[in-house]
N, C-alpha and C positions, 0 to 999 in steps of 0.2 A: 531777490524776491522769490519766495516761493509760488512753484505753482502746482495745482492740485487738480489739474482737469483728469488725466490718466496716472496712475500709479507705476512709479520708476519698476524695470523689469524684477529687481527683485521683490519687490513688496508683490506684485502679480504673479511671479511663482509661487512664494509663499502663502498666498490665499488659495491659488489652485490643491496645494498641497494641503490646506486646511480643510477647505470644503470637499474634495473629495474623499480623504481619511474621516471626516465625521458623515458624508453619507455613504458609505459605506458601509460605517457601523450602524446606522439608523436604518440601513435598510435590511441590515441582517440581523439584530437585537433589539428594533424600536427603540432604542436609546443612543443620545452621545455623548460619552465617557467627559467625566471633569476634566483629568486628566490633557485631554485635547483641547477643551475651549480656555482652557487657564494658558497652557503654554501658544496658543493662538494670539489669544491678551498679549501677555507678557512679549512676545515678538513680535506684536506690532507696537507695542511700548517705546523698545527697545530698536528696531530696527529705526521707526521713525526719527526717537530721537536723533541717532547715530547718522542716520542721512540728511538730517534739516538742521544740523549742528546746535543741539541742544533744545531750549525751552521752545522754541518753535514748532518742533519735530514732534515736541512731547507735548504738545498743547494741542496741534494735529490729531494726536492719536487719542488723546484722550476726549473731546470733542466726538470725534468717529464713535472711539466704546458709551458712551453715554447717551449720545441721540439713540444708536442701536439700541443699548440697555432700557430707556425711558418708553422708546415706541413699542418693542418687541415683550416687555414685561405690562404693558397696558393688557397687551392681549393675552399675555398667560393669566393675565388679573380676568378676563374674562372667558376663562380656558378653551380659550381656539387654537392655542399653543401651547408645547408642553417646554420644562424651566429648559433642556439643553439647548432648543431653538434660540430662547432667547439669549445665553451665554454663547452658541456660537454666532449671534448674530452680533453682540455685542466686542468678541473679537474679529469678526468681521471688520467692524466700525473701526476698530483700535488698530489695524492694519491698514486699511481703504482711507478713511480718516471724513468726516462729516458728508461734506459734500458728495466725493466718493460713491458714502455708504446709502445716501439717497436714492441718487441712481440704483445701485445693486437691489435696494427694497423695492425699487418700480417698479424693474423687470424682475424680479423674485416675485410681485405678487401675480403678473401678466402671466409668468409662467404655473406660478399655482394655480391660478384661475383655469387656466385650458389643462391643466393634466385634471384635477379637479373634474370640469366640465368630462373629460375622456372617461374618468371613474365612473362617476355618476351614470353615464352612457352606456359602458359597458358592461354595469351592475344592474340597469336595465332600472333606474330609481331617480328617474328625473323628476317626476311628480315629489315622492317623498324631501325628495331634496328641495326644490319649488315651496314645497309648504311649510318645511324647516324654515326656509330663508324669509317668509313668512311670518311664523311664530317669533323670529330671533328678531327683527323690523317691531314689530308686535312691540314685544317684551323693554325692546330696548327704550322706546317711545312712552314706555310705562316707569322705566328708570327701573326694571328688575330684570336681572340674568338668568338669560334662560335654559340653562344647562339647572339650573335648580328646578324649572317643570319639568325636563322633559333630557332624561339624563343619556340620549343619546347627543347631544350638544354637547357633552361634556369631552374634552378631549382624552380622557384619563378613562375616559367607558369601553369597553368592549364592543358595545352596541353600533357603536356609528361607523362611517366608511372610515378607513385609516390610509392615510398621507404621508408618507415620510418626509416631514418639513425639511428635513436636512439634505434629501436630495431636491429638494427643489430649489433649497439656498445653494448648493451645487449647482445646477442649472444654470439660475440666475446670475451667481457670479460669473460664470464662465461667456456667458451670454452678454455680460455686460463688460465682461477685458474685451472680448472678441469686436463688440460694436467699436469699444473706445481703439482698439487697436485697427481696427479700417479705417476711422476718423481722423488717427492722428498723425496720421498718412502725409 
């Protein structure tokens, strides 16, 4: 029977070594390379199969990259994220594998939430922020996107505070081996 609570040591290397090479680059080019999120996919593909001996392994992972892909592309559909978030977040999934990758987005969003919340702080734009979340409540309730009023919403603008989603899916992940790995003590 497999089991899927913590990720065997090497799939947890391999993710550390993912997410840290794509925030990296996200936070030194505001982008992360195809290059990275493909061969992220592909090795949690591949890895899984090779450890859960076959269609199991690969059912695992593909499970993981799709819930990823499915949640994380809602939100580039409402550009609060841009497309490499959701590609590494989708090999994330394809590595961690569904359940996994749940967890990883709980604490990936707790943590964007408080560095978020630190930005805002220190940018000294609580109110503007306050009124954005606001307008986007607003909007949302009206069934229209509000990056189309008001194109500081939009995550591809200049204009609004900038997050490097890919260190904070760094974070998250790490944050989330670390818990699983006191746990499974």
């Amino acid at each position: 029977m497999l089991s899927f609570t913590f990720p065997p040591p090497v799939i947890a290397a391999l993710l550390l070594v993912l997410v840290f090479a794509a925030a990296a680059y996200d936070v030194a080019f505001r982008r992360i390379p195809n290059w990275l999120t493909a061969a992220g996919a592909l090795l949690g593909l591949a890895a899984n199969t090779l450890l859960y001996r076959g269609w199991p392994g690969l059912r695992f992972s593909l499970g993981g990259l799709l819930a990823a892909f499915a949640v994380y592309f809602g939100l580039h559909s409402l550009r609060a994220i841009g497309g490499g978030d959701v590609k590494l977040m989708a090999a994330v999934g394809s590595l961690a594998g569904w359940q996994n990758w749940i967890g990883i987005f709980l604490i990936t969003a707790i943590v964007g939430g408080v560095a978020a919340l630190i930005l805002v702080t220190l940018r000294r734009r609580a109110k503007k922020t306050l009124s954005n979340v606001g307008f986007v409540l607003s909007e949302m309730k009206s069934g229209r996107a509000a990056y189309a009023k008001n194109e500081e919403l939009d995550v591809r603008s200049s204009k609004g505070l900038g997050l490097p989603h890919g260190a904070v899916i760094a974070a998250g992940t790490a944050a989330f081996l670390a818990i699983g790995a006191h746990f499974a003590r």
